[in-house]
C-alpha positions in Angstrom: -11.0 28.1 -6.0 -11.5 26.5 -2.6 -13.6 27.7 0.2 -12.5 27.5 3.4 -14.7 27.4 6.2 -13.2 29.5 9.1 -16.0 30.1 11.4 -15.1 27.6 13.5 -11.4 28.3 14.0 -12.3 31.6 14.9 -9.5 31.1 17.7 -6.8 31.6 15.3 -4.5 34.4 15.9 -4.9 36.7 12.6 -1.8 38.1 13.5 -0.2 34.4 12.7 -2.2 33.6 10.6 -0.5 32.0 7.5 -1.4 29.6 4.6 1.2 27.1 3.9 1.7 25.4 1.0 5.2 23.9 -0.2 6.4 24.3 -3.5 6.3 20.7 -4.1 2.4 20.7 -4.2 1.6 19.0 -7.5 -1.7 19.1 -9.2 -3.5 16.5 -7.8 -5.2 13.8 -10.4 -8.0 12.6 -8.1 -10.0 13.7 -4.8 -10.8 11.4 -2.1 -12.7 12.6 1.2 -12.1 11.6 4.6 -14.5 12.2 7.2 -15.8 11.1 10.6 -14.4 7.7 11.6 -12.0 7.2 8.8 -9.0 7.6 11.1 -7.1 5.0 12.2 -7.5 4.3 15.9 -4.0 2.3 16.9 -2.1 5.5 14.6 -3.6 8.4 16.7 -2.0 10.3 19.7 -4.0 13.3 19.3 -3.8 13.9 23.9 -6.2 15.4 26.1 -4.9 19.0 25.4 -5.1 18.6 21.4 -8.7 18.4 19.6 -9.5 17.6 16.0 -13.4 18.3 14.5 -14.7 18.2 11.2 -15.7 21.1 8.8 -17.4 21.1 6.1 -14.3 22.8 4.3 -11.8 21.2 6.2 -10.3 20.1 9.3 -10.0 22.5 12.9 -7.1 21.3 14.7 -6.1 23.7 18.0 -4.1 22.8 21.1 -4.6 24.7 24.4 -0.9 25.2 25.7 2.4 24.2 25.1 3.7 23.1 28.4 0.5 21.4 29.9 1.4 17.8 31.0 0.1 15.2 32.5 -0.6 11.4 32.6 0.5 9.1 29.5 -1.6 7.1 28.0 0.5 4.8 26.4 0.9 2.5 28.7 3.9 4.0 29.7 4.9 5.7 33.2 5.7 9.1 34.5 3.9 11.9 32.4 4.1 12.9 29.3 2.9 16.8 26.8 -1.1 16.6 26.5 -0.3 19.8 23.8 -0.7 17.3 20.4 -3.0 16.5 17.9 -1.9 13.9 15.6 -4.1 11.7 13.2 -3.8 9.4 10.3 -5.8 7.8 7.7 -5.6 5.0 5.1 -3.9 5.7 1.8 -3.6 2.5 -0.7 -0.8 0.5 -0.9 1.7 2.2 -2.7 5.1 3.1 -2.8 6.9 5.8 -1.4 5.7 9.6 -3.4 7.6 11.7 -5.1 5.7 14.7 -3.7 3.3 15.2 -0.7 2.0 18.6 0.9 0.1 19.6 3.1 -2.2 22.8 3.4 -3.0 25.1 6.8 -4.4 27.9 7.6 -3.5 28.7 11.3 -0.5 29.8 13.1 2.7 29.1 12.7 4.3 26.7 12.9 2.2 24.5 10.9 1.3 20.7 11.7 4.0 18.5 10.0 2.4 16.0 6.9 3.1 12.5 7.8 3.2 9.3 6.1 3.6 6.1 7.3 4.9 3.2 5.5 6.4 -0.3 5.7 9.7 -0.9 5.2 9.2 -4.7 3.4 5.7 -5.1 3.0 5.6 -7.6 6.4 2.8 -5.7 8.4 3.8 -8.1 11.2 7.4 -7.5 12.1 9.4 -4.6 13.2 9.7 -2.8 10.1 6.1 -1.9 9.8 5.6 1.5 11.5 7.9 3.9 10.0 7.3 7.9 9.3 8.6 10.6 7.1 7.6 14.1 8.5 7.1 17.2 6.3 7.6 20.8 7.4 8.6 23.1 4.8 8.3 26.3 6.7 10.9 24.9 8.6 12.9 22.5 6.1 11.9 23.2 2.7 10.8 20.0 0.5 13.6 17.5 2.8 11.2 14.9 5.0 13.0 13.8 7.9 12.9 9.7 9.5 11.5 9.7 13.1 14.0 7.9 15.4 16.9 9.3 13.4 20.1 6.9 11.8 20.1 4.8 15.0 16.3 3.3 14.3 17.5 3.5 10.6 20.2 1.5 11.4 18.4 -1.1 13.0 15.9 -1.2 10.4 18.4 -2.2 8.2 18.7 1.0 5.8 21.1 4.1 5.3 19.5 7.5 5.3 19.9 9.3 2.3 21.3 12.5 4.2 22.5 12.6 7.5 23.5 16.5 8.5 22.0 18.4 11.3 19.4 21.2 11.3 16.4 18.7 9.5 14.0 17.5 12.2 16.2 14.4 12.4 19.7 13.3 11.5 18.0 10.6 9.0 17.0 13.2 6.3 15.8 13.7 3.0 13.8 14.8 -0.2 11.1 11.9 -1.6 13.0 11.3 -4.5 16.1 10.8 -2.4 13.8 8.0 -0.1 12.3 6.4 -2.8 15.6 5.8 -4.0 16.9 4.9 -0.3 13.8 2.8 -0.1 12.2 1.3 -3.4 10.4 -1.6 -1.7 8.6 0.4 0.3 4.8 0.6 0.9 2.9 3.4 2.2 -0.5 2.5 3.8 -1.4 5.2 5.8 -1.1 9.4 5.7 -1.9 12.4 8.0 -0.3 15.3 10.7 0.7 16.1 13.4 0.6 19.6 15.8 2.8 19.3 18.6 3.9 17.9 21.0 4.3 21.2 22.9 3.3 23.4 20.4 0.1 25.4 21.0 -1.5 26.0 17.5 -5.0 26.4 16.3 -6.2 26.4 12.8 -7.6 24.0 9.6 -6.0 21.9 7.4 -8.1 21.9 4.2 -5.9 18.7 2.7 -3.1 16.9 2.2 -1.7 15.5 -0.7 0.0 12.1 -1.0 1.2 11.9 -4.8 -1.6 12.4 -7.5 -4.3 11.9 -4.5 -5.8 15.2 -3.1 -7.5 14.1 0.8 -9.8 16.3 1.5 -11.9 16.9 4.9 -15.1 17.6 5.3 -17.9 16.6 7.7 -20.8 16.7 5.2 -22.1 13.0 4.9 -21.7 10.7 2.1 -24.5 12.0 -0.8 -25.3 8.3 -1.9 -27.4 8.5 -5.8 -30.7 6.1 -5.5 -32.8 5.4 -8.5 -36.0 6.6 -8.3 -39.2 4.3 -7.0 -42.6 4.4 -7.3 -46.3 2.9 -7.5 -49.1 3.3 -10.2 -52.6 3.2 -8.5 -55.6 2.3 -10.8 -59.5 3.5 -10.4 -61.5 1.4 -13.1 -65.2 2.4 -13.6 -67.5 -0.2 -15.9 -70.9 1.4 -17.3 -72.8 0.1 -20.1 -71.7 2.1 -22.8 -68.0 3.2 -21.7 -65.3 2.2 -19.3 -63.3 4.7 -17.4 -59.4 3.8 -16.4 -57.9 6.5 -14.4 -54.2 6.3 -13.9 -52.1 7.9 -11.2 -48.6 7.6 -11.3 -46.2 8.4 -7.6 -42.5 8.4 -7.2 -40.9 8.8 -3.7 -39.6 11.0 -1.8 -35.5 10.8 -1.3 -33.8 9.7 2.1 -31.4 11.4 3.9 -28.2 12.1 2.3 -29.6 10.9 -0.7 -29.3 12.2 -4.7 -31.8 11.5 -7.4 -29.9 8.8 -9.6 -31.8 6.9 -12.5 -35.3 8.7 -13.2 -38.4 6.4 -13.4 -40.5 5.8 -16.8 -43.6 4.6 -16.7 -45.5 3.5 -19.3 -49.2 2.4 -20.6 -50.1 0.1 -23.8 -53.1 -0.7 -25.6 -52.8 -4.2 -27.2 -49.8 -3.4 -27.5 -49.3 -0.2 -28.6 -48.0 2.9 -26.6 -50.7 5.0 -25.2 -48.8 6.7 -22.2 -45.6 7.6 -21.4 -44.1 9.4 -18.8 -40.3 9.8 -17.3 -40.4 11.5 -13.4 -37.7 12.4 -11.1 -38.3 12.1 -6.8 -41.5 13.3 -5.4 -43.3 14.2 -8.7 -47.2 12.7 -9.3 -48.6 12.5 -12.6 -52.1 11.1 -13.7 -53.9 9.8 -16.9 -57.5 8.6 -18.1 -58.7 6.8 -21.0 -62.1 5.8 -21.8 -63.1 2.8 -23.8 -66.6 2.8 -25.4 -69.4 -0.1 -26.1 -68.1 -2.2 -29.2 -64.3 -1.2 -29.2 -63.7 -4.6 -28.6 -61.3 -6.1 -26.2 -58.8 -4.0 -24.5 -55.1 -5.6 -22.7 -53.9 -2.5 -21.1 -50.7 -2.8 -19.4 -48.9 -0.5 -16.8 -44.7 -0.9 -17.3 -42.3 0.5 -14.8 -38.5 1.3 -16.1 -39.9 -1.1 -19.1 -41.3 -4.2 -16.8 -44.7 -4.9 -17.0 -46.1 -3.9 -13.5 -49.9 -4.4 -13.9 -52.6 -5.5 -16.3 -56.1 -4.9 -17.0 -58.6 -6.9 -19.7 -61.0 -4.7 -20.6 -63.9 -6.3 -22.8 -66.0 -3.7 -24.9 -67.8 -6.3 -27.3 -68.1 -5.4 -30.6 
């Protein structure tokens, strides 16, 4: 089961509020989470009245209005809808999906599931930037071509349907563009809310293939062996010598897991005396005495198996 944060989204209409998921959605054969900084900056066009934060569960997308407009920032002139949020993020190379999905919990309508792909694998010409656009609330499991059968037509491609009533007049199901298009290669995936379309909720993933993307802005958890020192207090006397062992591992850093637990252990000549396995931030201590005519004494401390100190001890005999 997954858990959805909400609390943030708490602007969501509960009247509207819906979870969309289209019947295409396929059990997904690996996770991947994208977080903070993953998206791709020159793919964006998320304006001034769209956000986009992180959950821990997910992603809050909301726009204010659906008529506010104002400057573009393009490049080009005259003014343009500030009501979007649109993002994207890189997917490996691969070719065009049989399924795809995308899963909100917000008002309707939901953001449409994008992905972007290259039309002949030449990331420097013309054919580069192209997008299929999901909405099944509105279209069922038929992704539509953005710039319709006169871009398609320039691109050097027929669409695989061309009716009205799809988004676009360049239309389609996945297994109808993969045929239209078996040389393509996706590279990148993600949504978009809007333009003019005031909205407000979380998309908790979207699915490209057998690859669930997930949100979430919990940072990487990175697993670190664990480290640490063995401190020695040797006391000679006449008749007996006193080794007292103490053994420390460290503490774990931020956003860090315990990985590989640290063994420390102590020989005599030789033989195994001491041994002790410890996880982070555990101490653990040991004394041995050696009395007047025992004889001679190599005493070795190994960490994770390597010797780490040594101590001749000579009793006589």
């Amino acid at each position: 089961m997954k858990v959805i944060n909400m609390g943030v989204a708490a602007g969501i209409a509960a009247a509207a509020l819906v979870s969309l998921t289209p019947a295409a959605h396929a059990a997904a054969s690996q996770t991947e989470m994208i977080r903070q900084g993953q998206f791709v900056s020159g793919l964006g066009d998320t304006r001034t009245a769209g956000h986009v934060d992180f959950l821990k569960n997910g992603l809050h997308v909301w726009t204010e209005g659906s008529t506010d407009t104002g400057p573009r920032t393009d490049g080009g002139t005259g003014t343009w809808n500030t009501d979007k949020a649109a993002e994207y993020f890189a997917v490996p190379t691969q070719g065009l999906p049989i399924t795809a999905s995308l899963t909100w919990y917000g008002t309707s309508p939901a953001p449409g599931s994008q992905i972007v792909f290259d039309i002949d694998s030449d990331r420097t010409n013309a054919n580069t930037y192209n997008i299929l656009v999901g909405e099944p609330a509105a279209y069922g499991d038929d992704y539509w071509y953005t710039g319709g059968t006169a871009r398609a037509a320039v691109r050097g491609f027929t669409c695989p349907e061309t009716t009205g009533g799809s988004g676009s007049d360049c239309h389609g199901t996945l297994s109808e563009w993969k045929q239209t298009l078996p040389h393509a290669e996706v590279y990148a995936a993600g949504f978009s809310l809007g333009s003019g379309v005031k909205g407000d909720g979380v998309i908790r993933d979207i699915q490209v293939g057998d690859t669930d993307y997930e949100f979430t802005s919990e940072p990487v958890v990175t697993k670190v062996p664990v480290t640490g020192t063995a401190t020695a207090n040797e006391v000679v006397r006449p008749r007996v010598t006193t080794l007292s062992l103490a053994f420390a591992t460290n503490a774990l850093g931020a956003n860090q897991a315990a990985g590989k637990q640290l063994t420390f252990k102590v020989t005599d000549n030789g033989e195994l005396v001491f041994r002790d396995t410890m996880g982070a931030a555990e101490k653990s201590s040991v004394k041995f005495g050696f009395a007047k005519g025992s004889g001679q004494h190599k005493v070795q401390i190994l960490k994770n198996g390597v010797v780490d100190r040594t101590f001749k001890i000579n009793m006589g005999r």
